[in-house]
N, C-alpha and C positions, 0 to 999 in steps of 0.2 A: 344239666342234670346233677353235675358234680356238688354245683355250686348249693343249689336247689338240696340237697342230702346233706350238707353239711352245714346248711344253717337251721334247717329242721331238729338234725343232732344239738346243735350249739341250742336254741332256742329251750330245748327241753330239757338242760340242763342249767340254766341260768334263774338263779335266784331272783326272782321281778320285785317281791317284796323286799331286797334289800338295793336292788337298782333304786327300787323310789325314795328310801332310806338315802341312800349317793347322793338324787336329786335335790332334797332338802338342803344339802350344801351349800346351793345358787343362791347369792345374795342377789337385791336390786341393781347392783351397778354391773354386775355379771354383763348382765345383756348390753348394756353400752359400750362395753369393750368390746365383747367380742362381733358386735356390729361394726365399729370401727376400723377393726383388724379384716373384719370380713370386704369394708370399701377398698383399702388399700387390695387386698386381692384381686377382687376383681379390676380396679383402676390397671394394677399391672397386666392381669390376663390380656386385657385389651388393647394396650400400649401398641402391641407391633402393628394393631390396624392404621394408627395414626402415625408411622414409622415408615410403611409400605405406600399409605395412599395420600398424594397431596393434598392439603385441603382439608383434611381431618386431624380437627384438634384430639388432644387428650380428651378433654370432655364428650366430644361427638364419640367420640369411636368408645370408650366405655358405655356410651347410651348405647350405641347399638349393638351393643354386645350385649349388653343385657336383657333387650328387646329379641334379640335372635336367640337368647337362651331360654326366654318365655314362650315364645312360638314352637322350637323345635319342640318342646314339650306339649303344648296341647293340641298342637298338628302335625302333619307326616311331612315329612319332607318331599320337595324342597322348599317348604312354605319360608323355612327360617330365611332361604338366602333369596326370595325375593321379599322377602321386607325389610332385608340387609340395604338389598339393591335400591328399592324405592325411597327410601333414608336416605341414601349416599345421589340419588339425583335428587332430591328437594334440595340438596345439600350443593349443586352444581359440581358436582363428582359425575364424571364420563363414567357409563357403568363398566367398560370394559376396563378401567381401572379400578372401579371398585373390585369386579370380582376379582380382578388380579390378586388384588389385595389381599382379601382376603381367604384367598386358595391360597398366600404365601404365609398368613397368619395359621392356617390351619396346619402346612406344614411343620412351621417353625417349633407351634405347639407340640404336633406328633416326634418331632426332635428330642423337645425335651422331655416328652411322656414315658417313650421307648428307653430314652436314656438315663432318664433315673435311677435306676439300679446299679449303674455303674457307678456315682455317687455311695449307694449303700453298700459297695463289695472295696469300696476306698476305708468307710468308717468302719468293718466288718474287722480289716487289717489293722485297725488304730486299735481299734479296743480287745485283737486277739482270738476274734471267737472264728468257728468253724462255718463256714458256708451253705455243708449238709444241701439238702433238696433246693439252694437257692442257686446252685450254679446252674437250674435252669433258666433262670434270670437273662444269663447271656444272650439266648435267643430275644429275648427284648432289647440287647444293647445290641446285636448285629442289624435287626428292624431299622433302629435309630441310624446307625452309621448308612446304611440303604439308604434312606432318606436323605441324609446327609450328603452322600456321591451320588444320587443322583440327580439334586438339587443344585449343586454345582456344577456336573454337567452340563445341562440344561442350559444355566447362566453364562456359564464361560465362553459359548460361540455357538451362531444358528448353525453350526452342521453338527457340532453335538447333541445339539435340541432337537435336530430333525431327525438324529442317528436314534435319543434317546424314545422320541415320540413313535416312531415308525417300531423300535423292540416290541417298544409298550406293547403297541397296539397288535401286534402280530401275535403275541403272548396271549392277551386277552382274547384274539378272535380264536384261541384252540375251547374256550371255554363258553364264548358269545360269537357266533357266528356273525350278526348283526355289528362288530366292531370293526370299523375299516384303520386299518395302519394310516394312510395316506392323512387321514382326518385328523387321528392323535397327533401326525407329524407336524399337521400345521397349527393346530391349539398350543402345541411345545413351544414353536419358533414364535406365536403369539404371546404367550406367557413371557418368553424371554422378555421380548420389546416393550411390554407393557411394568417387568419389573426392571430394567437392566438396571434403569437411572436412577431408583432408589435403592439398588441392592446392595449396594458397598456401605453404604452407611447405615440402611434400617437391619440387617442382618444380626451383627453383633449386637446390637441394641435389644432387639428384640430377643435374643440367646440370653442375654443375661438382665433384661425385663421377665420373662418367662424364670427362669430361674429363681428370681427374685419372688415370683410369685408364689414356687413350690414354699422355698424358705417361710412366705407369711404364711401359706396355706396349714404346712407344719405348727406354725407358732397358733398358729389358729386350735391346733389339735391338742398341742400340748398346753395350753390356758384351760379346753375344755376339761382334759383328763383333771389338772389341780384344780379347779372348780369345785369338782365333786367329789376330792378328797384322796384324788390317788395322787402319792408324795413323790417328792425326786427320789427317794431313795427307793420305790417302789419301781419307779418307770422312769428312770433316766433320761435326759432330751436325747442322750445317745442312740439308746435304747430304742426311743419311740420313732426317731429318725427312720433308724434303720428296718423299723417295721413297716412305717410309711412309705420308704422309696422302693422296697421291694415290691410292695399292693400298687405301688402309683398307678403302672400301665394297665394293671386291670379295668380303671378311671373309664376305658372305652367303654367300657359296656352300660347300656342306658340309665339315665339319675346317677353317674356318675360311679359306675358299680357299687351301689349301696347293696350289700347283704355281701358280698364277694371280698372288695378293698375290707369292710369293716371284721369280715370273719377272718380273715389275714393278722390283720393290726391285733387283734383281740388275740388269736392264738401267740403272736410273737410275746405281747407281753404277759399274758400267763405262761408261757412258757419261760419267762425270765425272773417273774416275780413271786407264782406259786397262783393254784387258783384260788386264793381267798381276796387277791386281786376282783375277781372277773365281775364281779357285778358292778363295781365302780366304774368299769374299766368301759363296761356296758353303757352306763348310765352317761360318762365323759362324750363314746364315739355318738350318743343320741343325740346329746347336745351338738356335737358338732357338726350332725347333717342336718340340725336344724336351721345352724346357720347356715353350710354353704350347699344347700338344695332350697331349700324356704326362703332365703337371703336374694339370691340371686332372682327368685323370681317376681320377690315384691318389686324391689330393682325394674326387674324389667317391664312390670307391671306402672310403674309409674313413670318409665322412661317412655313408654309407649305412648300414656297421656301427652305427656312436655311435647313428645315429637307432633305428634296430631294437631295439637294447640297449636305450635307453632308454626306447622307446615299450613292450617287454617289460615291464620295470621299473614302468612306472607301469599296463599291465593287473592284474600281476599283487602289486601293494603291495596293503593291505587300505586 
């Protein structure tokens, strides 16, 4: 509802004939960078699938990411993660390593999500400025560090795993009757053993793969904004950083919190810049959920074919 009122407001104030004015900007070659920049993102997103599960190259495990990013979109879940799963056995992937896998990719992801702003309350310090209504931010970096201890737990010995699964699930059953402790306890100790043996190495990798990704995703944002003509001295990479990692964790919310992350981003830099900013500023965040909402699902849209083709291909070879 918040969110919903506050793009209503923004929306009817925002000058659309000088957005399209902004647009005009975009040269030809615009788009083939910012496609480019947009592959290396997603190739990283993906990275810790092929980090966690054996058998999955860099190439495989960005296809199916971006097949699982087209799915959960035009179907309810759990569709995405059984067409995760049926990829990873064509693929000679045990599925209970697949989903390992990618239960440990999703964590790792909500790691870095949650903890983004801890990032932005670092560069907040660098450049001086006051934190104002962002110190509720914290509550997303305490999520992160949650995830973080209890993910470790987990790993570090099956009686932690059984200790951590059995809380779980006791917690859960005050709100789901239907949730047995005993069940969560053993999925825990199962997670364990399914990730123990790649976890010392794909962990870190995958922390600062992730990581790496926010960094293109950003760069991704700040090429849009100069595209259409809002300058450095307008919107700082500082600047637009620190608008970004605060909105990051919003990202949860469906299409990647579009109208939410983008009314954030938009207020931090008119509020830096002035609003004679804002309809460029408008015109930049358009573009860049062109590419990484539109991006990602041609992406997966054709990863989808290749897999098909090929999974064809090796039914029907002798």
């Amino acid at each position: 509802m918040v969110a919903t009122v506050v793009i209503v407001r923004l929306v009817g104030r925002v000058d659309w004939g000088e957005v399209r004015d902004a647009l005009t900007h975009l040269a030809w070659w615009h788009a083939p960078v910012l496609f480019a920049v947009l592959v290396v993102r997603q190739v990283l997103n993906a990275l810790p699938l092929s980090l966690y599960i054996p058998g999955v190259s860099a190439y495989r495990a960005t296809q199916n990411d971006q097949v699982a990013i087209l799915m959960s979109t035009i179907a309810p879940p759990p569709s995405d993660i059984a067409l995760r799963m049926a990829m990873f056995s064509s693929w000679g992937v045990p599925v209970p390593k697949g989903l390992a896998g990618t239960l440990m990719n999703t964590l790792t992801f909500y790691i870095v999500r949650f903890g983004a702003p801890a990032v932005g309350f670092v560069l907040l310090a660098v450049v001086g400025e006051e934190a104002r209504l962002r110190w509720a931010d914290l509550i997303s970096v305490a999520v992160a560090v949650s995830i973080f201890v209890g993910l470790m737990l987990v790993v570090r010995s099956e009686a932690l795993a059984r200790t951590v699964g059995t809380t779980g699930g006791r917690a859960a059953s005050r709100f789901r009757r239907t949730v047995d402790p005993e069940a969560w306890a053993a999925a825990c100790v199962q997670f364990r053993l399914d990730v123990a043996a790649r976890f010392r190495h794909g962990f870190p990798r995958s922390l600062l793969a992730l990581s790496a990704m926010l960094a293109v995703d950003l760069t991704l944002l700040v090429l849009a904004l100069r595209f259409v003509g809002v300058s450095a001295a307008e919107a700082p990479v500082v600047e637009v950083a620190i608008a970004y990692l605060f909105a990051y964790p919003f990202t949860l919310f469906p299409f990647a919190g579009i109208g939410i992350v983008d009314a954030l981003v938009l207020a931090a830099i008119v509020d830096f810049a002035g609003p004679e900013v804002e309809a460029a500023a408008v015109a930049g965040l358009v573009v860049w959920r062109v590419f990484t909402i539109g991006g990602p699902l041609a992406l997966g849209a054709l990863g989808l074919v290749a897999w098909r083709r090929s999974a064809g291909t090796a039914v029907t070879s002798p």
